[in-house]
N, C-alpha and C positions, 0 to 999 in steps of 0.2 A: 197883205201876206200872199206867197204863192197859193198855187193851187198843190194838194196836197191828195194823189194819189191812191191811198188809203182811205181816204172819208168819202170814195167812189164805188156806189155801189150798182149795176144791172141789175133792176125790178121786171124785167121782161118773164113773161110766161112762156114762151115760147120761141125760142134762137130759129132762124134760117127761116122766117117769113116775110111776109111782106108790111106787116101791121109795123109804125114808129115803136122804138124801140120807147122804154120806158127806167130811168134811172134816176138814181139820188145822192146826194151830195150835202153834206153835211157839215155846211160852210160857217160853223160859229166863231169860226176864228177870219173870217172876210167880208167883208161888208157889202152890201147891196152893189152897190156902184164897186167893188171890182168884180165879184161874179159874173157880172151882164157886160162888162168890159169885153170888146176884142181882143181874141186871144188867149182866155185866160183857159181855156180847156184845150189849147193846143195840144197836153202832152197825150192825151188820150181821142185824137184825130183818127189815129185806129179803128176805133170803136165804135166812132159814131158814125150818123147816116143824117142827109138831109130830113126836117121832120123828126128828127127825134124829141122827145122831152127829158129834161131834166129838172125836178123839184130838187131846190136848193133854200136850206135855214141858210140864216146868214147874221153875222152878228151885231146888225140893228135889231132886230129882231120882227125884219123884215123877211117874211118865206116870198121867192118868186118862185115863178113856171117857167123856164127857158124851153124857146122852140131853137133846133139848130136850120140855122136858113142857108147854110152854104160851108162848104169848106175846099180851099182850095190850097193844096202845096203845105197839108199839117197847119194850115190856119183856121182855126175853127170859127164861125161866127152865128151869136145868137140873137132872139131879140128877149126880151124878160117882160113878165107880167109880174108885178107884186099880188101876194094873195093879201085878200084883208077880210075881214070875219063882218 
């Protein structure tokens, strides 16, 4: 399933610093493996910053950490941690 706009939220404390931004994504309708896919946060390239993180549920019911490691030309690219208890 795409990536779906609306289940994207900014956790950040504070905008217009230097600290990785901090966001969430609330991916119960995408599974692990497309989350951590290239590209799948292209539409919001905007927004993001090398270093950013994104905590994403996903619907294995697998949560990862995405780090953003690069984006170039609206290509967003992350690496994923799954979290596990």
């Amino acid at each position: 399933m795409a990536f779906d706009r609306t289940l994207f939220a900014n956790n950040s404390m504070g905008a217009g610093n230097s600290a990785p931004g901090i966001f969430s994504y609330k991916g119960s309708t995408n599974t692990k493996a497309e989350v951590i896919a290239d590209s799948f946060f292209d539409d919001i390239a905007d927004r993001l910053e090398v270093d950013d993180l994104i905590y994403s549920s996903t619907s294995d019911t697998t949560p990862v950490l995405l780090c953003v490691v690069s984006i170039s030309a609206a290509d967003v690219v992350v690496t994923g941690y799954p979290l596990v208890a």
